[in-house]
C-alpha positions as CSV (number, residue, x, y, z in Angstrom):
1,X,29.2,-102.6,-36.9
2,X,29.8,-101.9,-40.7
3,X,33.7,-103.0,-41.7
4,X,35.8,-101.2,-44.6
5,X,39.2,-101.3,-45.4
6,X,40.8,-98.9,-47.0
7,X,44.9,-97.9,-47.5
8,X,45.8,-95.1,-45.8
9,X,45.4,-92.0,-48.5
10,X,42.4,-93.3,-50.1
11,X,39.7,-91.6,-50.5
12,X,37.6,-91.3,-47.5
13,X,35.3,-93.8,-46.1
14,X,31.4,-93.7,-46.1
15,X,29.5,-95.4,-43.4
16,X,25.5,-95.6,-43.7
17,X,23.6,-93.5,-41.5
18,X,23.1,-95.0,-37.9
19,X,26.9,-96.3,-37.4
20,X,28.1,-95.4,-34.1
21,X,30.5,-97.9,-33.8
22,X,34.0,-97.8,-35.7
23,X,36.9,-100.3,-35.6
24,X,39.7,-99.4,-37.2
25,X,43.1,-102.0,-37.8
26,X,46.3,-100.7,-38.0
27,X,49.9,-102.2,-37.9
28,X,53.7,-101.3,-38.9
29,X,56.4,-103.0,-40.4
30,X,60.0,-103.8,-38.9
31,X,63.2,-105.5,-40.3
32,X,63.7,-106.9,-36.6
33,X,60.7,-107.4,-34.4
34,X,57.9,-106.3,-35.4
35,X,55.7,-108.0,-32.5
36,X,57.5,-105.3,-30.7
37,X,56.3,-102.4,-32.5
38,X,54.1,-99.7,-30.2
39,X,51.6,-97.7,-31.4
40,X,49.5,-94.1,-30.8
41,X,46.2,-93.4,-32.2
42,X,44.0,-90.0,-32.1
43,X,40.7,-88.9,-33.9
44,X,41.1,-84.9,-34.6
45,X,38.6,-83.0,-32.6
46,X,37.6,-86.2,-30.8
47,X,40.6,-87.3,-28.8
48,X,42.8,-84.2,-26.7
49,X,45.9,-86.3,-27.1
50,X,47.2,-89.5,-28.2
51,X,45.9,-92.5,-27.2
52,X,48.9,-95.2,-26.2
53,X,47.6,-98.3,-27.3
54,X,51.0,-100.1,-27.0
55,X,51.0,-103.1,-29.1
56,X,47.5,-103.4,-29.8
57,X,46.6,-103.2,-33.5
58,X,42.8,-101.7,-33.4
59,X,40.8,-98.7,-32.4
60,X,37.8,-99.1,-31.3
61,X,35.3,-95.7,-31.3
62,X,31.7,-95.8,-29.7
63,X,28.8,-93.4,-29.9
64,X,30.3,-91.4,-32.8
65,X,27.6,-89.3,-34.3
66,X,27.0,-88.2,-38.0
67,X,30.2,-86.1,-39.9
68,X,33.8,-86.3,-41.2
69,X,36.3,-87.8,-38.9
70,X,40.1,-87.8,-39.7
71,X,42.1,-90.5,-37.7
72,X,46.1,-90.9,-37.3
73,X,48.3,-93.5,-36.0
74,X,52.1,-93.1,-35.4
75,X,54.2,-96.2,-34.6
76,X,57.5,-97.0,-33.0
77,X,60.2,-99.5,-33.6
78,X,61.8,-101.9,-31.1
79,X,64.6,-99.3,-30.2
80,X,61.7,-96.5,-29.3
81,X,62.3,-94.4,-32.4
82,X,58.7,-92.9,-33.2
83,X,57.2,-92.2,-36.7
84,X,55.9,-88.6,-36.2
85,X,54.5,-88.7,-39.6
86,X,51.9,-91.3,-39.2
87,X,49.4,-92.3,-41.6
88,X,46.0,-90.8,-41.6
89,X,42.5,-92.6,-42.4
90,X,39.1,-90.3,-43.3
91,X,35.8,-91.5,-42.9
92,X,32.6,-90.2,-42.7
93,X,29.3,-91.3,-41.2
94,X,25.9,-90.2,-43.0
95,X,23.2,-88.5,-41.0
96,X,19.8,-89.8,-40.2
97,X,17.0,-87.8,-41.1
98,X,16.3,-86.5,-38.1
99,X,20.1,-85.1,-37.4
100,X,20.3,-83.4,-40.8
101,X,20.3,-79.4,-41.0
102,X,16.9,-79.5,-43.1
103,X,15.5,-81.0,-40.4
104,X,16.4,-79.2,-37.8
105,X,15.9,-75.7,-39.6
106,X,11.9,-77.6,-40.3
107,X,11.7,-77.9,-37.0
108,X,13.0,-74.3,-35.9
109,X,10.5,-73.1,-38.2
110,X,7.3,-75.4,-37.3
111,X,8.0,-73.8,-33.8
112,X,8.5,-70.3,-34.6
113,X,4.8,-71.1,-36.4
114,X,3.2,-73.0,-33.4
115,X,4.4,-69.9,-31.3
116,X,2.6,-67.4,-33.7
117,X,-0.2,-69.5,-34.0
118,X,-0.4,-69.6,-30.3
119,X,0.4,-66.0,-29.7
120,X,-2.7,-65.2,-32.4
121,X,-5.0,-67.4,-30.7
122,X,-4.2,-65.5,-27.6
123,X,-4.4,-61.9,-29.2
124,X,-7.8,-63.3,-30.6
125,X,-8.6,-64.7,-27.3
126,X,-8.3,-61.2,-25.8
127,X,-9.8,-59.3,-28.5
128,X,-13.0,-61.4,-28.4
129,X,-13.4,-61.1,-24.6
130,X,-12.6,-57.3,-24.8
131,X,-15.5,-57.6,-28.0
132,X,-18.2,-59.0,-25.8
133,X,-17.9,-56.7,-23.5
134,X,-18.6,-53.8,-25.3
135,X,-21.4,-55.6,-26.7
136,X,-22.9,-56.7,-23.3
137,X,-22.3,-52.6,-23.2
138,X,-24.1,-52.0,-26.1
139,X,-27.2,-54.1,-25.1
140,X,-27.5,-52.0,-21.3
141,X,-27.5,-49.4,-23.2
142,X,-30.6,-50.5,-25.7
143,X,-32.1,-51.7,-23.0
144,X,-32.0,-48.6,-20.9
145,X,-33.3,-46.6,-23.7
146,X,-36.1,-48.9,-24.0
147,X,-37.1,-49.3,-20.6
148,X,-37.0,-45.3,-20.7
149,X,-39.2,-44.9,-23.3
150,X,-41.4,-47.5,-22.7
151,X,-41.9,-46.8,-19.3
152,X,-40.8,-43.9,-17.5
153,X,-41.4,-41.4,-20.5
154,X,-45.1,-43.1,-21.6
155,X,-46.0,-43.3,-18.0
156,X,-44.8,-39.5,-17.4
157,X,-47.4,-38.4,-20.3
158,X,-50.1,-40.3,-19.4
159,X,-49.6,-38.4,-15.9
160,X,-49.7,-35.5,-18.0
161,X,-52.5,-36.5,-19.7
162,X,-54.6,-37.0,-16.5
163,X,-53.6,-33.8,-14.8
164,X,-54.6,-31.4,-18.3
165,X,-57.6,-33.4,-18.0
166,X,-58.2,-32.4,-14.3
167,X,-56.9,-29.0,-15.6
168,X,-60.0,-28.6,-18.0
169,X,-62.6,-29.1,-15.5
170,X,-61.4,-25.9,-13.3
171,X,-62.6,-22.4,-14.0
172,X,-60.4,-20.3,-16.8
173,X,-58.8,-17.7,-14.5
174,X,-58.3,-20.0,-11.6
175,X,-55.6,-19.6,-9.0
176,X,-55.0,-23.2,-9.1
177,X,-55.9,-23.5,-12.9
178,X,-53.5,-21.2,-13.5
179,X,-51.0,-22.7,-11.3
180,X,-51.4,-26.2,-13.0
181,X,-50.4,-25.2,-16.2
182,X,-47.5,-23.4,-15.1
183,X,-46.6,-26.9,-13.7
184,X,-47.7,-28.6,-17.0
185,X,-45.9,-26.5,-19.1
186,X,-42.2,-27.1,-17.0
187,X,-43.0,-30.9,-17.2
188,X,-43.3,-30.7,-21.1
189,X,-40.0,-29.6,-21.0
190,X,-38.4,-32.1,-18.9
191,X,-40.4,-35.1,-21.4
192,X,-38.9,-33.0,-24.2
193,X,-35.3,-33.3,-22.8
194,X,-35.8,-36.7,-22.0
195,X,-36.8,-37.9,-25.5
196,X,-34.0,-35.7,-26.6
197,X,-31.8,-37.9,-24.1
198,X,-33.0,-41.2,-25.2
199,X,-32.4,-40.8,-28.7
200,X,-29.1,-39.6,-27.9
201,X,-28.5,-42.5,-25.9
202,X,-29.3,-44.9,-28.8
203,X,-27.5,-42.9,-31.5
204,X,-24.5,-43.7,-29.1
205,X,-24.8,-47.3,-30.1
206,X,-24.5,-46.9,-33.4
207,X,-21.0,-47.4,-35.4
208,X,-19.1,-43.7,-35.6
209,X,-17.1,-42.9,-38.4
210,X,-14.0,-42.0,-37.0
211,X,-12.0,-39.2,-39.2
212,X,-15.3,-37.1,-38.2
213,X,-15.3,-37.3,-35.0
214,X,-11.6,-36.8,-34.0
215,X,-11.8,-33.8,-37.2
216,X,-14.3,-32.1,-34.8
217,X,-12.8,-32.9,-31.6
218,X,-9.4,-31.2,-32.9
219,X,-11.5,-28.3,-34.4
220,X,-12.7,-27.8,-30.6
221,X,-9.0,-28.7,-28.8
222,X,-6.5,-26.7,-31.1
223,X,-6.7,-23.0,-30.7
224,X,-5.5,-20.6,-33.5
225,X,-2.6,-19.7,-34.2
226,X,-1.6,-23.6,-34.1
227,X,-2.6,-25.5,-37.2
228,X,-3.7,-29.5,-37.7
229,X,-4.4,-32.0,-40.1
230,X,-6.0,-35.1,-39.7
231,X,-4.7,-38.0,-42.2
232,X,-6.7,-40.9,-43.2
233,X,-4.6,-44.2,-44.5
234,X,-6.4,-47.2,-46.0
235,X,-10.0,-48.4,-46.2
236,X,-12.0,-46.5,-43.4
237,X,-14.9,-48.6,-41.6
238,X,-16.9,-47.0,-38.7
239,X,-16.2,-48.3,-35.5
240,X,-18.1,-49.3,-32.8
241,X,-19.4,-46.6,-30.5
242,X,-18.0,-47.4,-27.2
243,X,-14.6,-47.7,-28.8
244,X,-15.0,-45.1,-30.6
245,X,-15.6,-43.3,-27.2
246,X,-12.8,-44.1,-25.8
247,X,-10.4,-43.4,-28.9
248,X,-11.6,-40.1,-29.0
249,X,-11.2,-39.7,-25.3
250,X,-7.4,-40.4,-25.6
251,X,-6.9,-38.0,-29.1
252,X,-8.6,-35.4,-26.9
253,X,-5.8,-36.1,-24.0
254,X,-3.5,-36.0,-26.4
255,X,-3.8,-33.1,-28.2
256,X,-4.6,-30.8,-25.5
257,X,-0.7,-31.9,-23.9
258,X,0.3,-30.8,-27.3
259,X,-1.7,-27.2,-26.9
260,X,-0.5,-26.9,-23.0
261,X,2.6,-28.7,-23.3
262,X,4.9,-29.2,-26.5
263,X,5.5,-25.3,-27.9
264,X,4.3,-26.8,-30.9
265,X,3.6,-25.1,-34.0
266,X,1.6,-27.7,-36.2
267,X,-0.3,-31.2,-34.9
268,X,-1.3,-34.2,-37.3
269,X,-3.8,-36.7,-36.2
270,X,-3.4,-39.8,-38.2
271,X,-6.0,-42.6,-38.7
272,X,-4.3,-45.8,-40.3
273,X,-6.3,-49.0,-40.7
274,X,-5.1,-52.4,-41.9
275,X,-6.6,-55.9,-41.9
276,X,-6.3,-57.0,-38.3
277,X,-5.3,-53.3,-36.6
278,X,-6.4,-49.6,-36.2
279,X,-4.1,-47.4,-35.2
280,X,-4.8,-43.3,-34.5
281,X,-1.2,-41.1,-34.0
282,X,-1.4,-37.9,-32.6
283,X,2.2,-36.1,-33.2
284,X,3.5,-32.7,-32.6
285,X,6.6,-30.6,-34.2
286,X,7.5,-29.2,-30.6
287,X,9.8,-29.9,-27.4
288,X,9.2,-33.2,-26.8
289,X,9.0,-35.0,-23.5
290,X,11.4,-34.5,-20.6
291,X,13.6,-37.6,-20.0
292,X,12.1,-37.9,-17.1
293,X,8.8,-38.1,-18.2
294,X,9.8,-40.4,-20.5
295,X,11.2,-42.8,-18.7
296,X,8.0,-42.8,-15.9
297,X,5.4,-43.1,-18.6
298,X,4.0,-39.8,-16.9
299,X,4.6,-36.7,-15.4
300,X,4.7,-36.4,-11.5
301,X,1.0,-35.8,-10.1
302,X,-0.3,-35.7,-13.8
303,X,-2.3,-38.6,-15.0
304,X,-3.4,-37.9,-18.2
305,X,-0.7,-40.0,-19.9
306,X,-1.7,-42.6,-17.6
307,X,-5.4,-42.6,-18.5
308,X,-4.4,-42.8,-21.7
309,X,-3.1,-46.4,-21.4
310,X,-5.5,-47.2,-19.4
311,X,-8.1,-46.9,-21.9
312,X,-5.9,-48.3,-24.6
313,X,-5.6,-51.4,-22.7
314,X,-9.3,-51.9,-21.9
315,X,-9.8,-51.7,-25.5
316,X,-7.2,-55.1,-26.0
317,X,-5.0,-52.6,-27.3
318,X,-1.6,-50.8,-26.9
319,X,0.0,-47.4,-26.2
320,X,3.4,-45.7,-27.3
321,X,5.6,-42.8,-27.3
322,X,7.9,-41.9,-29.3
323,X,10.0,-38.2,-28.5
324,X,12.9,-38.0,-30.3
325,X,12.1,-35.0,-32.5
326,X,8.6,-33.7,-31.2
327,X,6.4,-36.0,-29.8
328,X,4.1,-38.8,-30.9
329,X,1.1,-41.0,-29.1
330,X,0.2,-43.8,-30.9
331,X,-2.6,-46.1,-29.7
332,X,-2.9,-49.4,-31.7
333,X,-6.3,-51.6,-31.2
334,X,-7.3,-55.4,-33.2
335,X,-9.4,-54.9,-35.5
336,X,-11.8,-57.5,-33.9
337,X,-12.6,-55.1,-31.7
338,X,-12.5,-51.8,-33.1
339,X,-15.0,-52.8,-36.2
340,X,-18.1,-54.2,-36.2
């Protein structure tokens, strides 16, 4: 227990850090008794009232912690007359390490950092599972157009093949001749439409640049006299097919409540990409939503709104609306899974 003595009105007293127990020695003069002197001690902030210590001449404080302490003492003499004035001691005990404000505001912020590191590895987490299964979509689909081609399509025109050969040995003019190229014919068509199919199938798989597709499908949804415009903010890359699908699904949705919906006049689609998000807005210059709609999420016995979400939070992704003046969707998905 470190020891220091000090008049009263000094300048205040430093401990080192780690002190936690304080004696302090007081006493009084008297032209009579002094033996019979009585005392009262406090620590501001520390003590409610004042401590009678009757004759004793020492405080003793326990478990004080780091900071600026101000202690008083008042006496009285043999005849019960009290000093109100006192005398006052300051002292001060340093802080370890570990109870100064730097440390505590380096710890507030190694936590607020382990919490967004943790909330990233989540998000990524998510993203990646959401990733792979698009790409376990992605190979189905390859593998359907292959199986296709390589077997139902070859085998169908070699079939073909046999039954024009069989064709060639019957009579020109004859009834069933005439009858088999009829048939021939009809299943040229159907191997046209299925090559036609397949190759659509696989040019599904491949990345879709986006601005184009939702530019054509608001050419299609918007009907004249209403106007659009699609802006495009920073660096555009395609995006992968299925999520491209489902993107355009919900600009779709949303622009044609806009058409049916909003008494709007003008509609802007806007595609905004950043490092780790894409984010596509569809917003309208009409009505807005009803309060009630927007506080369900939806309108009674409509889903589209619904739907909506629903695709935006397959895709790891979010959906909002915003109707204060006109209306606004805005569908936000990570970059890890929009982009290849």
């Amino acid at each position: 227990m470190p020891v220091a003595r000090r008049n009263p009105g000094d300048q205040a007293i430093a401990f080192p850090a780690g002190t936690d127990h304080v004696r302090i020695a007081y006493t009084a003069l008297s032209l009579t008794n002094a033996t019979a002197n009585r005392f009262r001690y406090r620590i501001e902030g520390i003590d409610r009232d004042w401590i009678d210590a009757g004759t004793t001449r020492d405080a003793l404080y326990t478990n004080l912690g780091p900071g600026t302490y101000r202690f008083q003492v008042i006496a009285a003499n043999n005849d019960g007359v009290w000093n109100r004035e006192g005398a006052t001691l300051a002292f001060t005990i340093a802080p370890r390490f570990y109870q100064t404000y730097a440390f505590m505001a380096v710890c507030i912020v190694g936590a607020l950092i382990l919490i967004w590191l943790l909330y990233r590895r989540r998000v990524r987490g998510i993203a990646d599972r959401t990733r792979g299964r698009f790409e376990v979509q992605l190979a189905e689909r390859e593998r359907i157009a292959r199986e296709l081609h390589d077997t139902l399509l070859q085998g169908f025109q070699g079939l073909m093949l046999r039954f024009q050969s069989v064709v060639e040995l019957l009579p020109p003019g004859d009834r069933a001749r005439t009858s088999l190229e009829t048939a021939l014919e009809s299943a040229d068509d159907v191997l046209l439409d299925g090559r036609d199919r397949v190759r659509s199938l696989r040019e599904t798989m491949e990345p879709v640049a986006l601005p184009a597709l939702l530019a054509a499908i608001a050419e299609d949804v918007v009907p004249l006299p209403l106007t659009w415009n699609l802006a495009v903010e920073g660096t555009q890359y395609p995006v992968c097919a299925p999520v491209a699908d489902e993107i355009a699904q919900i600009v779709r949705e949303a622009l044609a409540n806009a058409v049916r919906h909003a008494g709007a006049n003008r509609l802007v689609v806007v595609i905004r990409s950043t490092s780790d998000k894409l984010v596509v807005s569809v917003s309208d210059d009409g009505i807005g939503l009803p309060p009630d709609v927007r506080e369900a999420g939806h309108r009674p016995g409509h889903y589209g709104l619904i739907g909506m979400r629903e695709r935006a939070v397959a895709l790891g992704g979010t959906l909002a609306m915003h109707a204060e003046t006109g209306t606004e969707i805005k569908v936000t998905i990570p970059a890890r899974v929009a982009y290849r």
